[in-house]
C-alpha positions as CSV (number, residue, x, y, z in Angstrom):
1,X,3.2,-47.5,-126.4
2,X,2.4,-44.6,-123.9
3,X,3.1,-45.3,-120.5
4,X,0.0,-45.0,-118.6
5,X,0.3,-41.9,-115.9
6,X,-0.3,-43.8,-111.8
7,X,-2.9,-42.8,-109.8
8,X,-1.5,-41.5,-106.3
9,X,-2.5,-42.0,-102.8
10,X,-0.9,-39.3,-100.0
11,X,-2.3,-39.5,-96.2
12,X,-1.7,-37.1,-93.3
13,X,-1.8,-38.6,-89.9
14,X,-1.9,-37.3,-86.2
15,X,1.6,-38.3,-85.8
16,X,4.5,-40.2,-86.7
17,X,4.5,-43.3,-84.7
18,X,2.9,-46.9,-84.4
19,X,-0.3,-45.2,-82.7
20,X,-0.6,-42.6,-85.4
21,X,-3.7,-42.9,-87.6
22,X,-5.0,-41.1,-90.7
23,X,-6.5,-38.1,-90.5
24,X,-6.3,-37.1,-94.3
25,X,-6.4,-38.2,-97.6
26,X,-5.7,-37.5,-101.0
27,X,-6.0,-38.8,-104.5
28,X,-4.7,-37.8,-107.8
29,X,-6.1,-39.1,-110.5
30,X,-7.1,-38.7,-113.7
31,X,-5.8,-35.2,-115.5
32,X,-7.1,-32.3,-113.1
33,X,-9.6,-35.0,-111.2
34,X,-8.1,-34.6,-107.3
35,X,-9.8,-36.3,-104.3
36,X,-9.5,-35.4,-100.3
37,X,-11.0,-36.0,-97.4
38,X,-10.4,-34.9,-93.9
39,X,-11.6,-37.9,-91.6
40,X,-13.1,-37.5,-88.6
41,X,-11.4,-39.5,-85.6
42,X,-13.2,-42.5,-84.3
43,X,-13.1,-42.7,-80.4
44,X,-10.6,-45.3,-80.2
45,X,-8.3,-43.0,-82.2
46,X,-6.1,-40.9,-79.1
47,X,-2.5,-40.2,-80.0
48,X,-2.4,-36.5,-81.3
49,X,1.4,-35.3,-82.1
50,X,1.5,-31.4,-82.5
51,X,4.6,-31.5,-84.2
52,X,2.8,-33.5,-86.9
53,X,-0.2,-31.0,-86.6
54,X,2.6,-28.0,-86.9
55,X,3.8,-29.7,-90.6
56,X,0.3,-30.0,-92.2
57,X,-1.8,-27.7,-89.9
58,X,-4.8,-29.8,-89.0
59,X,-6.3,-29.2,-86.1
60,X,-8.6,-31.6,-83.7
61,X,-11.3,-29.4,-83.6
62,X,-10.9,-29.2,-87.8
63,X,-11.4,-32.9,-88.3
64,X,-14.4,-32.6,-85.7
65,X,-16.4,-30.3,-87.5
66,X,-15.4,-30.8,-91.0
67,X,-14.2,-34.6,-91.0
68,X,-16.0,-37.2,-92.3
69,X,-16.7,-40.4,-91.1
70,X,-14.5,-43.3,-91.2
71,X,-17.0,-45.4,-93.3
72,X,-17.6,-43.0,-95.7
73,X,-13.9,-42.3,-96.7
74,X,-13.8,-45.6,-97.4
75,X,-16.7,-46.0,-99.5
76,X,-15.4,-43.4,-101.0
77,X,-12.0,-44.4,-101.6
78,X,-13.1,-48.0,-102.8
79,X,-15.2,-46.1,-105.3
80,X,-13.3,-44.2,-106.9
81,X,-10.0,-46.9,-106.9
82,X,-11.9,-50.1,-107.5
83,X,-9.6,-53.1,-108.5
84,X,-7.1,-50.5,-109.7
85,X,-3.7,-49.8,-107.6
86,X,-2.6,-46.6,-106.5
87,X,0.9,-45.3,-105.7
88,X,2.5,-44.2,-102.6
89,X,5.9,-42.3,-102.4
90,X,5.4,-42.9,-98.3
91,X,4.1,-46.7,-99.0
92,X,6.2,-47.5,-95.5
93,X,3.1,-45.7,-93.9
94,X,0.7,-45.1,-95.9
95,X,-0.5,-48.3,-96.4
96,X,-0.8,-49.4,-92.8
97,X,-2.5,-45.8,-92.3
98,X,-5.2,-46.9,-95.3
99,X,-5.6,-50.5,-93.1
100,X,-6.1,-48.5,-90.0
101,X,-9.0,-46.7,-91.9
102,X,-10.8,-50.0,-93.4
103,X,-10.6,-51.6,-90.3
104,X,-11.9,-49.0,-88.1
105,X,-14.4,-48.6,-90.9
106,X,-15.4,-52.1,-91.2
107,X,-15.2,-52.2,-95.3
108,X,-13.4,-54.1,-97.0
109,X,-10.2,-52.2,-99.5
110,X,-11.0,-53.1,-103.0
111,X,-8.0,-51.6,-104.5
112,X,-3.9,-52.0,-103.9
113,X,-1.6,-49.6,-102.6
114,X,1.9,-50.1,-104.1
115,X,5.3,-48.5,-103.7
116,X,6.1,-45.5,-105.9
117,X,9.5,-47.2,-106.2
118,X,8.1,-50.5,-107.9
119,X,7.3,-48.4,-111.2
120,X,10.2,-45.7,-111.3
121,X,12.8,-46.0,-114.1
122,X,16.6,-45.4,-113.2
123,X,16.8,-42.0,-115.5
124,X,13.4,-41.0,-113.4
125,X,15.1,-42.1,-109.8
126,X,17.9,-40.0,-111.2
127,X,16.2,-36.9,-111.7
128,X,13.5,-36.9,-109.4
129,X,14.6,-34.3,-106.4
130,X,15.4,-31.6,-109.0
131,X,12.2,-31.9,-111.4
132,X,9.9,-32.5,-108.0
133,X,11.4,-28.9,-106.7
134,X,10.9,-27.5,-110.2
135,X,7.3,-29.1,-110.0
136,X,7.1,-27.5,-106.2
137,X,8.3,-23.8,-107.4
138,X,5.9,-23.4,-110.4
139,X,2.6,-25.1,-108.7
140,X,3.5,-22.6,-105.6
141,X,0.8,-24.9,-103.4
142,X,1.3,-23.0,-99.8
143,X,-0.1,-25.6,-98.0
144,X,1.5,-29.3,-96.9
145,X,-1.9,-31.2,-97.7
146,X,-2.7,-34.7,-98.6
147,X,-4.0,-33.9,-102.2
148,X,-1.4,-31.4,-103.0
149,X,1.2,-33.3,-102.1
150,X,-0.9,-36.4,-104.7
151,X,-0.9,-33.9,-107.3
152,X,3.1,-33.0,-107.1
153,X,4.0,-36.6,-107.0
154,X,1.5,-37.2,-110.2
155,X,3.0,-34.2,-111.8
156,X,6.7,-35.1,-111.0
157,X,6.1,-38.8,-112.1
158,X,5.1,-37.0,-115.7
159,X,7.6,-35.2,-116.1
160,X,10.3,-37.2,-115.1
161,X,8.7,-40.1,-117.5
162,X,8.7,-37.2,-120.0
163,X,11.9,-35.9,-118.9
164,X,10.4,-32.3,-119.4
């Protein structure tokens, strides 16, 4: 039986601590089908870190004018993920990022977020740092974005299942 390849969730936030939110999202999904979304900050949302701003080069004034709103990322999101579950290889954040988002949103999540972790195989733990550099080097993606990073997870994940 062919293992099935996991559909994978990577956010960006406005900093690193508890009072960080999400400020980007990305999906890989199918083969070549990518999803991402700036989202535009709701008032409540404050804390701004420029070192995190420095490492994936959003600014404020980007998620202003080219952000979306909070309800319609998740509309979006629940759309496209319905009752399946997607990965996270940042699950320790991620997910409470994607909770910050429903609840400011007011929708409810209609899909899981899941630890990369919970699906790896030892000979894939073992040889994921070199084939994810490998997977880096020949995509040659120049910018540190939520749906890039997605697709090099998705694409490391294959290979290493593959162990190409």
């Amino acid at each position: 039986m062919r293992k099935q390849i996991p559909y994978i969730i990577d956010i960006e936030a406005s900093g690193f601590g508890q009072d960080s939110y999400p400020i980007e999202v990305g999906l890989a999904l199918a083969p070549l089908q990518r999803y991402c979304a700036l989202i535009q900050p709701i008032d409540e949302w404050k804390h701004w870190d420029e070192r995190a701003a420095h490492i994936h080069g959003i600014t404020r004034e980007t998620l202003r004018c080219h952000g979306k709103p909070v309800q319609q990322v998740a509309t979006e999101l629940n759309a496209l993920l319905q009752n399946h579950t997607v990965y996270s290889d940042g699950w320790v954040v991620d997910k409470p990022w994607i909770i910050c988002l429903f609840a400011a949103a007011r929708v409810k999540q209609n899909f899981f977020i899941s630890p990369l972790e919970n699906i790896l195989n030892e000979q894939q733990i073992t040889s994921w740092d070199s084939t994810k550099q490998g997977v880096v080097h020949e995509l040659q993606l120049q910018r540190h974005r939520a749906s890039y990073d997605a697709l090099i997870i998705q694409e490391t994940y294959r290979r290493t299942l593959n162990g190409s």
